[in-house]
N, C-alpha and C positions, 0 to 999 in steps of 0.2 A: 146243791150239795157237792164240793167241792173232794176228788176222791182221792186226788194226785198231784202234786207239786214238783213242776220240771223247770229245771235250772236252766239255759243254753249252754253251748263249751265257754262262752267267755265267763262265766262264774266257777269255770273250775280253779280249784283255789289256786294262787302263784306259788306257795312256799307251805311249809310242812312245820305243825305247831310240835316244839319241845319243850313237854312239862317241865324239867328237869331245871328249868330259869326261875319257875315260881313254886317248886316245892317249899314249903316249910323247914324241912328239914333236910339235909342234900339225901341224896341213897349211900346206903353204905358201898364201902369200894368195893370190886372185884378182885381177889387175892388167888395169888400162885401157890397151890397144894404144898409143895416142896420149901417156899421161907415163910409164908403164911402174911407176904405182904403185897402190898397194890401191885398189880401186873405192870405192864407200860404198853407201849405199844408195840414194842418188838414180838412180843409175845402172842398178839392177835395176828402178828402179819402173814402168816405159814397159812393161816387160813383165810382170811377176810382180805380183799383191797383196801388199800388204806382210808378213801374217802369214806370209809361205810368205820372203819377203827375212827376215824375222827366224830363223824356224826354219833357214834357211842357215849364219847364223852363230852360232847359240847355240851354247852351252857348256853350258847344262845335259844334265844326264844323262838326264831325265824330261821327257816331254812330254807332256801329257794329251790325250787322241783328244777331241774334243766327242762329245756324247751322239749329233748327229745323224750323225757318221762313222758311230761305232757299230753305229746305226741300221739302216742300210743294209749297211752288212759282215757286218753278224748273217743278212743274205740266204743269205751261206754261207761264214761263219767262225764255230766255228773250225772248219778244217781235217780232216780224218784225217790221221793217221800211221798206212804199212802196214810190215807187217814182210814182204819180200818171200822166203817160203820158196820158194817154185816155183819161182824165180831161182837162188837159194842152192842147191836141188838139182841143175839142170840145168847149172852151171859147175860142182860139184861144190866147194865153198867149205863152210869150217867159221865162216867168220866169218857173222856177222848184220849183214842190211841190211834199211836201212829207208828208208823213201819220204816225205817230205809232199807229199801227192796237192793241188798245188794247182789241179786242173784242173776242180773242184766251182765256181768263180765263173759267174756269168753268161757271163761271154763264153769260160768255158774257160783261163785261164791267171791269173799271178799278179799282172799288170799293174792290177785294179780297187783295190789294197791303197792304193796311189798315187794313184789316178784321184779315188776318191771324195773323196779328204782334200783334194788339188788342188781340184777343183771347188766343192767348200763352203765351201771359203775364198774364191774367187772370187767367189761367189755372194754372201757375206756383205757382200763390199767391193764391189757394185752391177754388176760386168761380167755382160756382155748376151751375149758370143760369147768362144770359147775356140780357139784355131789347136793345129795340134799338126803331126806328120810322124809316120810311122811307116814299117816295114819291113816285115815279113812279115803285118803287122795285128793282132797281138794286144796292142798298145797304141793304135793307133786304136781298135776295137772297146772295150778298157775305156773308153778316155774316153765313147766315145760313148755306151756304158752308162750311166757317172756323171751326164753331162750331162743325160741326160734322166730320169734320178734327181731332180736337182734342177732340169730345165725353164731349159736354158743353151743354145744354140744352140752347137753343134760342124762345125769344118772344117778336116779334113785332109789332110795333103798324102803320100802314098802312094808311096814308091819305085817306079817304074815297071816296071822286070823284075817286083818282087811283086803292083805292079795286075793284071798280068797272068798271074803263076805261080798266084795264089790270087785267084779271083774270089770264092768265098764267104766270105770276110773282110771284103771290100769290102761283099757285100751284107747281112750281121750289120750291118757301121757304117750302113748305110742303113736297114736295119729298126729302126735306134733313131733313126733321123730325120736323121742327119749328111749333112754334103755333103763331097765326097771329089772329089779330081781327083790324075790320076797324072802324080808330080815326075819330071823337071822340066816342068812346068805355062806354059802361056800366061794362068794368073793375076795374077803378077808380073814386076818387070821383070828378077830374078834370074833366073829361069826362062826367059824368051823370051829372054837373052840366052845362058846355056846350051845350048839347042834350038837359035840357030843360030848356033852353034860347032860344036855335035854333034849334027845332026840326031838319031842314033842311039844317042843318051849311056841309059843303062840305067837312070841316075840311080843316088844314093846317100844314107842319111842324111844327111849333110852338105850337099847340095845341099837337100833336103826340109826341115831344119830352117832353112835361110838365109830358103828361101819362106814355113813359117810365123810367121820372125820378120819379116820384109817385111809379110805380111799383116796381122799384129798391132799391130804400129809405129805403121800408116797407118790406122786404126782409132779413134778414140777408146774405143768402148767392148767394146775386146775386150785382151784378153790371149792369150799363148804357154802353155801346158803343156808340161812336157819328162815323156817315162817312164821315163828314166834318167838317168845319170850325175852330174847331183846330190844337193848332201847332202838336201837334207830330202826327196826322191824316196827313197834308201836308207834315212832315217829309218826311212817309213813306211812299208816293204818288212819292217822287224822284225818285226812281227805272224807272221812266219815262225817266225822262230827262238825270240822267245820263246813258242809256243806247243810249239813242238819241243821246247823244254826240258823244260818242265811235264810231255809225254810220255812221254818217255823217263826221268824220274825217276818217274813211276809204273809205270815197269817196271822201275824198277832200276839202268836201264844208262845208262853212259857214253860219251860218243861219241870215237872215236881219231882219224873221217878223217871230214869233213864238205864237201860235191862239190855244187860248182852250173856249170853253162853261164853264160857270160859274154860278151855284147855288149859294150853299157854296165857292166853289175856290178850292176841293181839285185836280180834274185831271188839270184843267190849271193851279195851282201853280205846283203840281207834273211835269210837261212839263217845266215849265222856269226855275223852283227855278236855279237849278242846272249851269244855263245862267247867272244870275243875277251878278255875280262877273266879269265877262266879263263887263257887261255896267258898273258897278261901275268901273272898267279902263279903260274906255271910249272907248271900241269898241261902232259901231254902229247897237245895233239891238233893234229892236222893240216887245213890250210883247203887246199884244190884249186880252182883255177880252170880251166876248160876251154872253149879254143875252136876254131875251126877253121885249118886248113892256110895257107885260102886268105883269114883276116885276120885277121891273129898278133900281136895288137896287144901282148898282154903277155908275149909269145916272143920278138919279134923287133924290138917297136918300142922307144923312145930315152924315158928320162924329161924330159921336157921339158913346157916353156909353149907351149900351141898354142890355135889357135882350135876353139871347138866345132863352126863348123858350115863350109861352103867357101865361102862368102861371104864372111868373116874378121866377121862382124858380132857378135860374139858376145866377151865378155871375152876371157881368157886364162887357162887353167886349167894346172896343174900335173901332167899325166898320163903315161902309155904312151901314143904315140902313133906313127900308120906317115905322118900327117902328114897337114895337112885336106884337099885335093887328090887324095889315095888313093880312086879308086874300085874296090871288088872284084871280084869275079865273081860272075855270079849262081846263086850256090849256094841250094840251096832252104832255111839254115837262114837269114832274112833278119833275123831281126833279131838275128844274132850280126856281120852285118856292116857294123859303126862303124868309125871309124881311131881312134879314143881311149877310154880307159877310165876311169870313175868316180876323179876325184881321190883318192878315199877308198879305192878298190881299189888304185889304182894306188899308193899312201901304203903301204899296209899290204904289198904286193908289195916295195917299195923298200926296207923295215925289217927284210925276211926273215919275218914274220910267216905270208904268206901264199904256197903254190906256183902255177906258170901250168904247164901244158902242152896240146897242139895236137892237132887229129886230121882225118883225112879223111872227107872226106863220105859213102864208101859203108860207109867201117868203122864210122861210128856208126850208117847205117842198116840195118844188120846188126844191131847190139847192139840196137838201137829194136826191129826184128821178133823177136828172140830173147825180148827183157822182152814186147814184145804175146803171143807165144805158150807164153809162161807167167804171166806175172800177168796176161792180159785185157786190158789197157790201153794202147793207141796211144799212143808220145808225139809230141809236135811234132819237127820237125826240130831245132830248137834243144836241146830237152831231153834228145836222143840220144845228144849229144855228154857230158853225163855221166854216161850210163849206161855209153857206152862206158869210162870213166873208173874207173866203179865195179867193171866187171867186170872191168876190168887191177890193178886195186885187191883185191876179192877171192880171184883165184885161187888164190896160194898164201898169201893171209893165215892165222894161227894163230890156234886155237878161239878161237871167241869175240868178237873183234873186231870191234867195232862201226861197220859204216859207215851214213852219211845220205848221202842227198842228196835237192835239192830237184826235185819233179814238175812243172816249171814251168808244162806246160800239154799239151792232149791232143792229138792228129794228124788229129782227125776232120774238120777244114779244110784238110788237108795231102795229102789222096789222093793227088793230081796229082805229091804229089813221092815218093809212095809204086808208084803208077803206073810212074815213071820208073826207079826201080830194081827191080822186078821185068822192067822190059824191060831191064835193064840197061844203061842210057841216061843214068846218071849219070856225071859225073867228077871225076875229084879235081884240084884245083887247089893247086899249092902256087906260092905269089904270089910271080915273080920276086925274085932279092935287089937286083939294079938298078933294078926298079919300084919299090920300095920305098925302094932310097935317093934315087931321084927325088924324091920326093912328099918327101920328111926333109928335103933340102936348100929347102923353100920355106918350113920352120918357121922364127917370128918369132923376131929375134936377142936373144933375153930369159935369161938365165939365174936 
């Protein structure tokens, strides 16, 4: 009984797959607020290095990792894939499921796949300091890991409910040298003006990304990193799924129903992209996207052009969105809570290609303690929410069927939210439908 599937380094993949050769339909473009037409590239350059501005917009299908990404990925890629039988007995399930445990990286989750490729390109084109936001930390933490891979000076900017929900995140990002203050910040002028509008604003990605781009901007020698919702963030999140492949054709099998948690969209597009050429030939398989109750961006939000961050400083992307302005509740799964979703998720949602559904916070940490107390393994708050997905997915599935999904990262930073619901101190938020059309009504009039 076969439990675990290890690749060696020489199967880590050479090059990084871009959907964006065999979509159906190209993505719509990225437009500048101000003529409401395609950007260029001058426009990305204040913030991004230019290799990371081109890989945005390629068309090719192939990208090649440099040897020094590699490098460092080889720290702990590839991967395992488990086949989770403990699981499969205790829901009493005939189908097969299976795991990529991506919770083996340095910082624990699947956010360094991103990080490191970001920062060495950075590195390459002469920036000195790298700005970033994060949510519940496990994309602060990967950069900060990268950065000081390649000896880059890192500062991030921290949703505030998770500064403080998760202190040991914060101090991972410290112990690899970063500087971290919790958004909204008296760093910027976005921020101080924030705080006193609301003293007691909780803050939100959007708020935190407006400040790292603020701090970036103003900087000559520093640039923003984003760790999700763009393309060549999802690029480089494939490393997932084509090694999943590789996997699972050494065992044989085919996958029918492939399940990731979804903030931004970078580890569940990272798990499918790589699939997606299969159902455009019309095999039969299934893409699930799964988020929470209380920010339903791909349930309940509007396809539309909105701003990335609540600043409005940010292009205009083409997504599901609950609208930039939407702050959620602070639910302990923090970095599933964005008001917008990966262009490229939200494309592939709008085509039919891909499914969206939503869950509450204690029923996924329910399904979270049920997988720890048979496969061993904590997962994060965030990665609960597909496990709970998987096990609504398995139970009356027929022999054989094969589900994935991806392990996006472990819970051992997460006690506090684990704490809280065995005192049963958690709540389920499902995020007014009048909040929400609030926040819809202040999206830019772009169609």
């Amino acid at each position: 009984m076969e439990r675990k599937i290890v690749l060696s380094e020489k199967d880590l993949p050479k090059a990084w797959y871009n959907v964006q050769a065999d979509l159906p339909k190209p993505l719509p473009p990225v437009i500048r607020p101000d003529t409401k037409k395609p950007i260029s590239p001058d426009d990305l350059a204040p913030i991004f290095p230019m290799a990371l501005i081109e890989q945005e917009v390629s068309q090719s299908r192939w990208i090649e990792i440099p040897e020094e990404v590699k490098e460092v990925l080889s720290l702990y890629r590839p991967t395992p894939l488990y086949r989770a039988h403990n699981l499969e007995r205790a829901i009493g399930t005939k189908a097969h499921i299976y795991y990529k445990n991506e919770s083996f990286s340095p910082p624990g989750s699947h956010k360094p796949n991103t990080a490191i490729a970001q920062v060495f390109y950075n590195k390459r084109e002469g920036v000195k300091r790298i700005t970033t936001e994060t949510g519940a930390g496990q994309w602060g933490s990967a950069l900060a890991f990268a950065c000081k891979m390649f000896e880059v000076e890192c500062t991030i900017y921290m949703v505030k409910v998770s500064y403080e929900q998760k202190p040991y995140r914060r101090l991972l990002c410290q112990s690899w040298g970063a500087t971290m203050f919790p958004s909204p910040s008296d760093q910027t002028n976005f921020g101080r003006r924030v705080r006193q509008e609301n003293p007691d604003c909780p803050g939100s990605l959007g708020i935190a990304i407006s400040e790292a781009i603020e701090d970036a901007v103003t900087h000559h020698d520093t640039k923003y990193s984003l760790g999700s919702v763009l393309n060549h963030v999802l690029m480089h999140q494939t490393v997932i799924g084509l090694e999943t492949e590789k996997q699972l054709s050494l065992l044989g099998e085919k996958p029918d129903v492939l399940i990731g948690c979804v903030g931004g969209g970078s580890n569940f597009a990272g798990l499918i992209l790589p699939f997606v050429p299969r159902k455009l030939n019309g095999e039969k398989i299934r893409f699930i996207a799964v988020e929470p109750q209380s920010c339903p961006t791909l349930t309940k939000g509007l396809y539309k052009y909105d701003f990335g961050d609540t600043a409005c400083t940010t292009p205009l992307l083409k997504m599901f969105t609950l609208g930039h302005s939407f702050i959620p509740p602070g639910i302990h799964a923090g970095g599933l809570r964005y008001h917008g979703a990966a262009p490229i998720v939200s494309h592939l949602l709008e085509l039919g290609l891909i499914e969206a559904v939503a869950y509450h916070q204690t029923e996924c940490f329910q399904a979270a303690v049920l997988f720890a107390r048979t496969e061993g393994f904590l997962p994060a708050p965030e990665t609960s929410h597909a496990i709970k997905a998987v096990i609504d997915e398995a139970k009356d599935a027929p022999k054989g069927k094969v589900i994935v999904f991806n392990y996006s990262g472990h819970g051992l930073l997460d006690l506090a939210a684990y704490d809280s619901y065995f005192q049963n101190k958690l709540q389920d938020y499902a995020y007014p439908k009048e909040k929400i059309e609030e926040a819809l009504r202040e999206l830019p009039a772009v169609e």
